[in-house]
N, C-alpha and C positions, 0 to 999 in steps of 0.2 A: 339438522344434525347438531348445530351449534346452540341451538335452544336446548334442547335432552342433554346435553352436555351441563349446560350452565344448571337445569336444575338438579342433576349427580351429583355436580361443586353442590353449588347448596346447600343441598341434603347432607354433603358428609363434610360440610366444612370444615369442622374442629380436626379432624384428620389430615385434610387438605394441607390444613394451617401447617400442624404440628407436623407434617413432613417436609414440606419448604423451609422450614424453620431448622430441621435438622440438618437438611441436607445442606443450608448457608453456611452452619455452622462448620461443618465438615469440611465444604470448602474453603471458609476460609482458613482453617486451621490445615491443612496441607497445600496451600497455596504456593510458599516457601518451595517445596519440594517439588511439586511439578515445574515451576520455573526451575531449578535446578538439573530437570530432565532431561531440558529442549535441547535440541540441536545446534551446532550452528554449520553443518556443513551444507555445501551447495555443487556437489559432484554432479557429473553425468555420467553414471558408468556405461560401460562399451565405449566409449569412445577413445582416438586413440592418444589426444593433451589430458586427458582425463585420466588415464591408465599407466601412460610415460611418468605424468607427476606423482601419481601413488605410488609407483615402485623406483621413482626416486625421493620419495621421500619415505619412502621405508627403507633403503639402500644406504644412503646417505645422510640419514637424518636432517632433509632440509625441509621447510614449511611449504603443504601445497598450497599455503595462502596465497597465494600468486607472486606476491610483490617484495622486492629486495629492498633494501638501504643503504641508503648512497651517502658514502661521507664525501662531504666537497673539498679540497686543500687550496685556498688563493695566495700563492706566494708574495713577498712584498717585492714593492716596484725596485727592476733590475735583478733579480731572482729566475730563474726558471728553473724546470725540472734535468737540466744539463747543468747547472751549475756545478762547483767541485761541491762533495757532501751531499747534496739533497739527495740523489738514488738512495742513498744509505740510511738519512732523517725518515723518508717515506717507506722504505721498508721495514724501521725502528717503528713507527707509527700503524702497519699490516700489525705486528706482532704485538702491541698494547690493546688492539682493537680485538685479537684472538683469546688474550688473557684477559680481557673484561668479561667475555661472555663465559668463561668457564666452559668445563669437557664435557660430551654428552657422555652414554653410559658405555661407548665403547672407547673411552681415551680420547678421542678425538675433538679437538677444537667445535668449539657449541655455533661460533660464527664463523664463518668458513670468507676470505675476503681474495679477490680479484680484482687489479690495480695492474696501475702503470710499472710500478717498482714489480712486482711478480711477473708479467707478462712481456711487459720490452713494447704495451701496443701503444700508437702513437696517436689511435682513437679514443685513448682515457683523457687526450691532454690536448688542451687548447692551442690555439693558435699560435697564440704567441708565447706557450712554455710557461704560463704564472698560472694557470689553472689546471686540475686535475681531478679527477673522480675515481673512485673505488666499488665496487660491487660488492655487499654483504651480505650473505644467504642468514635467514634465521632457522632455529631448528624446529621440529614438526611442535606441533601445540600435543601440551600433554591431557589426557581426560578429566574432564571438570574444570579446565581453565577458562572456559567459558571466554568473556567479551573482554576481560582483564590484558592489559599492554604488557606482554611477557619481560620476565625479568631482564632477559638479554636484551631486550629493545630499550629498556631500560638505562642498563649500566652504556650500553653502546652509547645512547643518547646524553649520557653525561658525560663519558668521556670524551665525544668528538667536538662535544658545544663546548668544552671548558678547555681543549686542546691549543696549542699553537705548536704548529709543525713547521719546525726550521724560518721561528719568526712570523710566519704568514695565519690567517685564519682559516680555520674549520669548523665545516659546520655538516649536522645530518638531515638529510634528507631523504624525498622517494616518498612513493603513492601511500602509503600507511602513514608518515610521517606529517605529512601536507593533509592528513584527514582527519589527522589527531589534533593539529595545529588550526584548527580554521573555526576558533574562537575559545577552546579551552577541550580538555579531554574526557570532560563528563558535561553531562547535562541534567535535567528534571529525569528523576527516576519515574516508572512505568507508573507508581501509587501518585508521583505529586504531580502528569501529565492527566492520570483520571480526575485526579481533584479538580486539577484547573476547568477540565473540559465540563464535571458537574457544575462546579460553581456557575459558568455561563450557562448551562444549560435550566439552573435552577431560575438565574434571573430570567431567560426567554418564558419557561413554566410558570411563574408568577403574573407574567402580563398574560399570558392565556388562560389560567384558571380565576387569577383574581380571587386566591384566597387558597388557603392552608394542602388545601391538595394536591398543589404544586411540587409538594413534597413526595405524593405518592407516585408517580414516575421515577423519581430515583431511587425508591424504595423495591420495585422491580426490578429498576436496570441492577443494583444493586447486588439483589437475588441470582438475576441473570447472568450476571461473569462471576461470580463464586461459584455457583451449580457448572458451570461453563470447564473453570477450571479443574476441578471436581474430575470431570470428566475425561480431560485433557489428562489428567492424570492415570484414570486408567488404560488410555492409549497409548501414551509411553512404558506399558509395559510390555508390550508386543510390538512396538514398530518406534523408529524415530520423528518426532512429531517437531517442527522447525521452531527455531525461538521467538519468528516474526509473526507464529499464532501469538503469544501474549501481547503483544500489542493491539492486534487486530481483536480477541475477543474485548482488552480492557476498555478501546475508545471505540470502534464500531459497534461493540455488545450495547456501550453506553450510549450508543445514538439510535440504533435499533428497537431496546428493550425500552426506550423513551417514547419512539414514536410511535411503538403495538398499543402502549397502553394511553399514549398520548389520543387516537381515535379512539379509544374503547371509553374512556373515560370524559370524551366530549360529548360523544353519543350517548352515554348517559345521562349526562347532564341534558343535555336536549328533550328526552324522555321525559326525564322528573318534571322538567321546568314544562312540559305538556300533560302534565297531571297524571301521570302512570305512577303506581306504587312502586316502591323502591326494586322489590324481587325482581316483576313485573319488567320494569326500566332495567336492570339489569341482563335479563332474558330478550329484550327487543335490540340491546345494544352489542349480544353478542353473536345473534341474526343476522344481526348488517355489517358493525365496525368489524365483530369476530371474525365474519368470513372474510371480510379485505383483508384482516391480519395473515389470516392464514391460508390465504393466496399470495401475500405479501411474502410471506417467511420464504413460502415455498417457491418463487422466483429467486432471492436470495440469495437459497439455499443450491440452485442452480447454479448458480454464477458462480459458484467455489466448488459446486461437488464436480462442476468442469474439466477442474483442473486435473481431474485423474487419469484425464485420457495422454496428459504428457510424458515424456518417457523418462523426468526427472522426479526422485524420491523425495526432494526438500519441498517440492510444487504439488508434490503427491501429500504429502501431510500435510498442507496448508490447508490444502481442498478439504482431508477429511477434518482436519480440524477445524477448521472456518465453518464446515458445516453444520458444527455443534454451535457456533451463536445466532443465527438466526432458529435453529429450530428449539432450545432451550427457550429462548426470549418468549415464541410462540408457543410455547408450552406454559411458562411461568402466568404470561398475560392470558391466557385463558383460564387456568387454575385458579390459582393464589389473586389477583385482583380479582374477580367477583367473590372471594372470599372475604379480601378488604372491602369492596364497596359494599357488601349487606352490611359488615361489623359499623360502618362509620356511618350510613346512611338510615339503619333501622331507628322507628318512631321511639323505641322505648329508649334509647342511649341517651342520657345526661351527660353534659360535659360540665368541668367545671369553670367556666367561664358564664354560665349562669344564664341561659337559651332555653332552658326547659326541654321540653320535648317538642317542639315545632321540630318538623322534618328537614326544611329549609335551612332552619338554624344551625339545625345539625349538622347538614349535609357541606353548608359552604359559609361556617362559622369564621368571623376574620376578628381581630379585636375592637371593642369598641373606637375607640379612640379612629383605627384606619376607617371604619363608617362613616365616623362623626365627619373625618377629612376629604369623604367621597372618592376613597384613590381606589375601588375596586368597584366595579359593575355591581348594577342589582342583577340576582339571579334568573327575574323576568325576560333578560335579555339573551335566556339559551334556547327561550322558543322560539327564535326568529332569527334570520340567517344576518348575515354580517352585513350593515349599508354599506359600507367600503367595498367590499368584493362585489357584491353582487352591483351595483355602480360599475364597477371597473369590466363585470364577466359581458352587463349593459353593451359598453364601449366596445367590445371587444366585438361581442356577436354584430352589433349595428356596421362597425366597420370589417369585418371578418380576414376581406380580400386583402384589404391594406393589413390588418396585423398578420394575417397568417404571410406576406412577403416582407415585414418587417424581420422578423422571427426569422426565416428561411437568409436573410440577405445577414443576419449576423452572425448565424450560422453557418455557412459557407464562407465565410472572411475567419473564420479561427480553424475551419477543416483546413482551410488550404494551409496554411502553417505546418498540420501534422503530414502534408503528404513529404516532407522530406526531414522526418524522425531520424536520427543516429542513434541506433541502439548498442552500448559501449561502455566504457570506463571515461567519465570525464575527464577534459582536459587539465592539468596538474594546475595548472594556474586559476581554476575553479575552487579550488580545494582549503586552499588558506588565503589571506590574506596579510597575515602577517605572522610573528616567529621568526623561529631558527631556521626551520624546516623551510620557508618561504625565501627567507636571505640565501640558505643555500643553493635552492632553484633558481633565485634573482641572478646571486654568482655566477652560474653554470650560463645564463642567458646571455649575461654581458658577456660575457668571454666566447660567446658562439659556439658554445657543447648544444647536443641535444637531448631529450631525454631515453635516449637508448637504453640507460643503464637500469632505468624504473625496470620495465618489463623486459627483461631476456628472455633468448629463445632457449629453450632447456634442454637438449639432445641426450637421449641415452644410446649407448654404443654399446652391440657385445657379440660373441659370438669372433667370428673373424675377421667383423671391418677391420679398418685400417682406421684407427682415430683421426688422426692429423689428417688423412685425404677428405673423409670426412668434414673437416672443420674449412679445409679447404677449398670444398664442395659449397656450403652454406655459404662461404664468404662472398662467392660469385653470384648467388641468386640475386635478380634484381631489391634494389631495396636494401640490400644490407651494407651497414656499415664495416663490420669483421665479424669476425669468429673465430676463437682461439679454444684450447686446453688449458685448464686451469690448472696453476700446481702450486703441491703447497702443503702445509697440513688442512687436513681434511680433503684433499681432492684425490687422493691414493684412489686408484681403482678399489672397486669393492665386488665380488662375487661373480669375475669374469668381465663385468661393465666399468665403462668409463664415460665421462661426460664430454661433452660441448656446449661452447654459450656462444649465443648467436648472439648481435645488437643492430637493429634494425633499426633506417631513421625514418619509417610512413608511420603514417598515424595507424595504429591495430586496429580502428573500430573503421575505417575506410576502405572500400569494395578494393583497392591497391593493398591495403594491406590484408585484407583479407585473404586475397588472391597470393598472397605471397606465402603464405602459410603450404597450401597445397601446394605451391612449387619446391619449396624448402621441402617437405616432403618428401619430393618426388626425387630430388637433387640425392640427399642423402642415402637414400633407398637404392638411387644408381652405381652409388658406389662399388669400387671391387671389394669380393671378399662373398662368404657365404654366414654371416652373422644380420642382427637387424640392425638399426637407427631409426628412431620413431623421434617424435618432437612434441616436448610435453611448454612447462610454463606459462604465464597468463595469458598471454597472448589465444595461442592454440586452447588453453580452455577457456576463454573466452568465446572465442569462436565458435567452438565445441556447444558452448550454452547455445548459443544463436539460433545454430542450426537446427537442434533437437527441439530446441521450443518453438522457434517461430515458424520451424517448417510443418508443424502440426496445428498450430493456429488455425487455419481456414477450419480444421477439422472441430476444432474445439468452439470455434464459434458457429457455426453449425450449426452443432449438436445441442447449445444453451438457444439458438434463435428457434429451431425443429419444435424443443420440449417447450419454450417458455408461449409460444405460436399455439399449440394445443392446448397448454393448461388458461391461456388466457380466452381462447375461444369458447371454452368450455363456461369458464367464470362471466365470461359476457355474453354471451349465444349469439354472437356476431362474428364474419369475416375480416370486416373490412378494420373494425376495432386492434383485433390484436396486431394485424398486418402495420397498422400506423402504430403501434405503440413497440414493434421492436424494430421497424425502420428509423423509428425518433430518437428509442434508445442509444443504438449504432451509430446516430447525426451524434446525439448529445457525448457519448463518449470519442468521437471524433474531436470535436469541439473539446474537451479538455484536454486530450492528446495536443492539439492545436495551442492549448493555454502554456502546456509546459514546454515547447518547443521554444516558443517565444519568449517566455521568459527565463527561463532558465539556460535550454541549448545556444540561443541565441542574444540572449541576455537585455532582453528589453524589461526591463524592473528588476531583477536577482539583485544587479549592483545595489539600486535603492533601497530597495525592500531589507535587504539580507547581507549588503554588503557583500556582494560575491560576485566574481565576476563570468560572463559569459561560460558554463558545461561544455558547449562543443561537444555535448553526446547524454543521451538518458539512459540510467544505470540500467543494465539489460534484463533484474527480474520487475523493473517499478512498470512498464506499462503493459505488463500482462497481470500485476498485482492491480490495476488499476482498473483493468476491464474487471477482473472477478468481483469485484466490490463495488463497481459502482453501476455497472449491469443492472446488480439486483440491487442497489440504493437504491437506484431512480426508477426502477420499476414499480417500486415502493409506492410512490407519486401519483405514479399512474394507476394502477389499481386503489388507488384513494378514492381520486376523484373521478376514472370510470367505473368504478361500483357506486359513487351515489347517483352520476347520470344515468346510468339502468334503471337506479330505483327512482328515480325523479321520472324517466319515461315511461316507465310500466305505468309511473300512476299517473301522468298527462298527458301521454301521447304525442306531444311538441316536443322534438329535438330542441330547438333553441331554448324552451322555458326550463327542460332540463340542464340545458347545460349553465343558464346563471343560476339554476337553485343551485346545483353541484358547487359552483364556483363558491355562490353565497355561502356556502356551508362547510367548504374543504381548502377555500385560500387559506383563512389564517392558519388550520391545521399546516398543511402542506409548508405554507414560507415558515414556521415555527418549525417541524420538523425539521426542514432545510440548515433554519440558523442553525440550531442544534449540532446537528452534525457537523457544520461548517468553524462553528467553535471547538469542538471535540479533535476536529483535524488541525485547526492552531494550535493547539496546544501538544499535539503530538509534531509540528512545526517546531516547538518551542527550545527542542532536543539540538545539539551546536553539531550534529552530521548534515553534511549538504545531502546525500542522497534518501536520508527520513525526509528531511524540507520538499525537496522536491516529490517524495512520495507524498506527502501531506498534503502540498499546497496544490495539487493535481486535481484528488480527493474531493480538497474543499473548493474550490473553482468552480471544478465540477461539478459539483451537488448544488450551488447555489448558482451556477447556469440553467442547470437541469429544472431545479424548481422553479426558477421564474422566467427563461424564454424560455423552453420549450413549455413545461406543464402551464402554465398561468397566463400564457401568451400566443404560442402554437397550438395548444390539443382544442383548448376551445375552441379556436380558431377554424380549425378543420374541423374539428366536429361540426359546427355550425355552418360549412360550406356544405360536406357530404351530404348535412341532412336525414333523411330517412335510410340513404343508406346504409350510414350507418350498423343497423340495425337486423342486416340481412344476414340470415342463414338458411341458406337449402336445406333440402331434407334427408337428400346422400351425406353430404358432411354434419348434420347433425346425426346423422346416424351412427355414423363411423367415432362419433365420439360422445356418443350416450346424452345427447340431450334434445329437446324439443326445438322443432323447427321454429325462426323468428320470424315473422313476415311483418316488416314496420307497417305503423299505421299509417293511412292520408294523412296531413297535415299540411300546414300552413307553414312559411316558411319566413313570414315579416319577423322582423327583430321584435322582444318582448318587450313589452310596453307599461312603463310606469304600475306597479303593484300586485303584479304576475307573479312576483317571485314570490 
């Protein structure tokens, strides 16, 4: 299919061209504007923190961002919040903090604040009366404000850092504050995170092509997230498409659309350097590499169109979006590069660096001068597989038992790590290291406050409770510190309703605090009166995420092991093949599951690496972002290197001589691909948020786990135990899925012997 394919390109190249060329164009000239489209919300509607917060912050104009801002007050020593004057200083100081943020559009104070001075609670203020804390609501983010630090968070931020209130220091604080603060408030834009990731990926491409073609992989991936975005653009005109697709097409696209044409383009070179004409060498490369690609994309392409079975809209456009860069990429590399390789590789093309028409010359022209200094390969050496790997695939099969329980024993030492994940809002003290925002959390710590005031509990009241029994209700749940009515300007009832802040001292992302949600619930709900009380705020929609996404989970990974289990079956005509390749997957995404636990939740490297200290919990959408992407990375791998051992055993008949030619032929691709990717995910690391880093460094961990123990370490490994049986397919389940029964051959099963490969 993919030979009749390539000679169609062919034939209508010049069209070919001159459509990919328009369609680059396009994209990139509306680029701008789709990025301007994205989303950033991450709601779950039906739920009921989910639904409390929207209609309170349609009520009240406050941010369903989850997170408040905490200004801290440290009185100077002999001072407390009794002293004569200070009640009056500190509520001179509520009222500076009201007029910095200016009125929303209904008159009312844009920061709405809750203090000791307002309140009379004796849970804003420390022990010993020199510390104090305030609560500051921001208002809803207005459309098109995009990632931008809102003005009010702004002017608040300067007035509280530059303040002294009645002698003593202030400073602001809270979970937005501590995120902004934990190394600077911008980082490497999306364009200078792609560069960085090309530039490595250009130098990995140079040691694997050894001359000028190195170039031609980023000249696809290139194609590939412009047409990408292109795309993305016309989805956001009918649905919300999240803003974590742009990053995801700019550096996965670019590690993807690398490694389609990265096989495509070694396999041709292998062809030519075995004396096939150029067309010819094209058409044989898109037989073999073609079909891996496009078994590759389409595993991928799974792992994200997953995502739609969850019952959140921000996870629902990821999938569809995400699902446009693996299948563009595969489209591009099938199209437009055999377009490039006839133009650069036909006999009649002179360059002018002065090679005449030798085909060779042509094909894998480098400057004089780099020949003269032998720093690139002769082209001779693409007929024959790699002495490095195939050495290494040697050791491998000779030893099989030992490496396959090598492999398995270092993989079970990084699973166990992930069986006790926290999936949460990091610990505050994760967040910055140093700032204002940090000194203020410091303050609050020495003084023995906690952080209750970060995430309140948000209670909407209407109808005929009774507010205050209400608030008196919450206060008793276990777990809570108080719970009061705010008052003040801006806290006027609005439309029949009234609020409640709850401040709770368990950790929100712990099975205690979990549980206390559903009691605070239940508590409130019991009240007298016939009106409701629901409970909205981060907390609650945190929780809210949890449940909706993780409790559909088993279903979603299911459904990517079901389809990627048949399509692989199909692509190998074996059982036992696809069975080992999405139990591996599921080891190896365990294993990076396992990598971020440890360093980051529990902080074995964060501090060194990154300067951060122990998470104490993984952001709640990064490890199901991590399974979608990296499912189909590493499946990438796999279908590499088990599509050239099919072709290596159709044509030997020995499992083991197949598995070092495969090895011989698909290591350096595979750990080149690997790095690849794994520089692409640095450099989207490179960004000063701790939860991108930790998404990143997941990512790339993972993918260069994946590549080298299990692919380069374990599959041979097993393969080379199973044997023949590899190889087996009945003829009921080959029926059932349209293709010929496999019945392996006899063979021998001695390790392959000096000049086999």
């Amino acid at each position: 299919m993919l030979g009749r394919l390539s000679r169609f390109v062919l034939a209508h190249r010049v069209w070919i061209g001159l459509f990919w060329l328009v369609v680059a164009l396009a994209g990139i000239a509306t680029s701008s504007t789709t990025v301007s489209r994205l989303s950033t919300s991450f709601s779950v509607p039906g739920r009921e923190g989910v639904e409390t917060s929207a209609r309170i912050q349609s009520l009240y104009d406050i941010s369903d961002e989850a997170d408040t801002m905490v200004p801290v007050v440290q009185l100077p020593a002999g001072t407390t919040v009794d002293s004569p004057g200070i009640h009056d200083q500190l509520a001179a100081f509520d009222d500076q903090v009201r007029v910095a943020g200016g009125q929303d559009a209904e008159g009312r104070p844009a920061l709405k604040v809750v203090s000791y001075a307002s309140t009379g609670d004796r849970h804003l203020v420390s022990a010993d009366g020199r510390t104090t804390y305030s609560i500051v609501t921001l208002p809803r983010l207005k459309p098109g404000t995009g990632f931008e630090v809102p003005k009010e968070e702004v002017a608040l931020r300067n007035l509280v850092n530059n303040a002294q209130v009645a002698g003593g220091t202030a400073r602001l604080t809270g979970i937005d504050e501590l995120a902004l603060n934990n190394g600077g408030s911008s980082g490497p834009s999306l364009l200078v995170e792609i560069v960085l990731g090309g530039v490595g990926a250009l130098a990995v491409l140079v040691f694997v092509f050894a001359s000028f073609l190195a170039l031609l992989p980023l000249v696809i991936a290139i194609v590939s997230i412009v047409t990408t975005f292109l795309l993305l653009l016309g989805i956001t005109a009918f649905a919300d498409v999240s803003f974590i697709v742009q990053f995801l097409v700019g550096l996965i696209g670019l590690g993807v659309a690398i490694d389609y044409s990265l096989i495509i383009v070694t396999r041709w070179r292998e062809e030519r350097a075995n004396g096939l004409a150029n067309d010819d060498a094209i058409n044989k490369a898109m037989e073999t590499a073609g079909s891996a690609v496009l078994f590759s994309g389409t595993t991928v392409g799974i792992g994200l169109l997953a995502l739609i079975v969850l019952p959140v809209p921000f996870l629902r456009s990821i999938g569809y979006g995400g699902l446009l860069i693996p299948v563009v990429s595969v489209a591009v590399s099938l199209t437009l590069l055999p377009v490039i390789l006839h133009s650069i590789g036909a006999p009649d093309v002179r360059w002018p660096w002065g090679y005449g028409h030798s085909p060779k010359a042509v094909l894998y022209f480098v400057p004089r001068l780099f020949r003269r200094l032998a720093l690139f390969p002769n082209i001779r050496k693409e007929a024959h597989a790699s002495r490095g790997w195939v050495a290494w695939a040697r050791l491998v099969v000779g030893r099989r038992a030992v490496a396959a329980a090598l492999a398995i024993v270092i993989l079970v030492a990084l699973i166990v790590p992930a069986t006790h994940i926290t999936v949460g809002v990091p610990v505050a003290n994760s967040l910055a290291q140093s700032g204002a925002a940090r000194e203020g959390l410091d303050m609050m710590t020495a003084a023995g406050l906690d952080q209750a005031g970060f995430e309140p509990h948000m209670i909407l009241v209407s109808g005929g409770k009774n507010t205050q029994a209400v608030a008196q209700a919450a206060a008793h749940v276990s777990g809570m510190d108080t719970a009061f009515v705010p008052t003040g300007p801006g806290w006027e009832p609005v439309g029949g309703t009234s609020l409640v802040l709850g401040l709770s001292n368990l950790n929100a992302d712990s099975s205690q605090g979990r549980d206390q949600i559903d009691n605070l619930r239940t508590a409130v709900r019991a009240t007298a009166g016939d009106g409701t009380a629901t409970v909205g705020g981060a907390r609650a929609g945190s929780a809210d995420f949890v449940s909706a996404v993780y409790g559909n989970f088993p279903l979603m990974l299911a459904l990517v092991v079901v389809i990627t289990f048949i399509l692989l079956a199909r692509a190998f005509r074996s059982l036992l093949l696809p069975l080992k390749a999405v139990i591996l997957n599921v080891a190896s995404l365990g294993a990076a599951y396992g990598i971020m636990v440890l360093v980051w939740q529990d902080g074995h490297g964060s501090k060194q690496l990154f300067g951060v200290d122990a998470t104490g919990a993984i952001v709640e959408w990064i490890p199901l972002m991590v399974f979608a992407f990296l499912f189909g990375l590493s499946m990438d791998y796999e279908v590499f290197i088990l599509s050239r051992m099919r072709e290596e055993y159709d044509r030997g008949g020995r499992t083991d001589l197949a598995v070092v030619r495969a090895i011989g032929r698909t290591g350096r691709l595979v750990t080149a691909a690997a790095l690849i990717l794994f520089l692409a995910f640095l450099a989207l690391a490179s960004g000063p948020d701790s939860q991108t880093k930790i998404f990143a460094t997941g990512l790339a961990a993972g993918i260069l786990l994946d590549a080298t123990v299990v692919r380069m370490l374990l599959v041979p490994a097993l393969v080379s135990l199973f044997g023949r049986w590899n190889w087996w397919l009945p003829k009921l389940p080959a029926s059932l899925i349209r293709v010929r029964p496999s019945q392996p051959h006899s063979e021998l099963r001695a390790p392959v012997m000096p000049g086999e490969a």
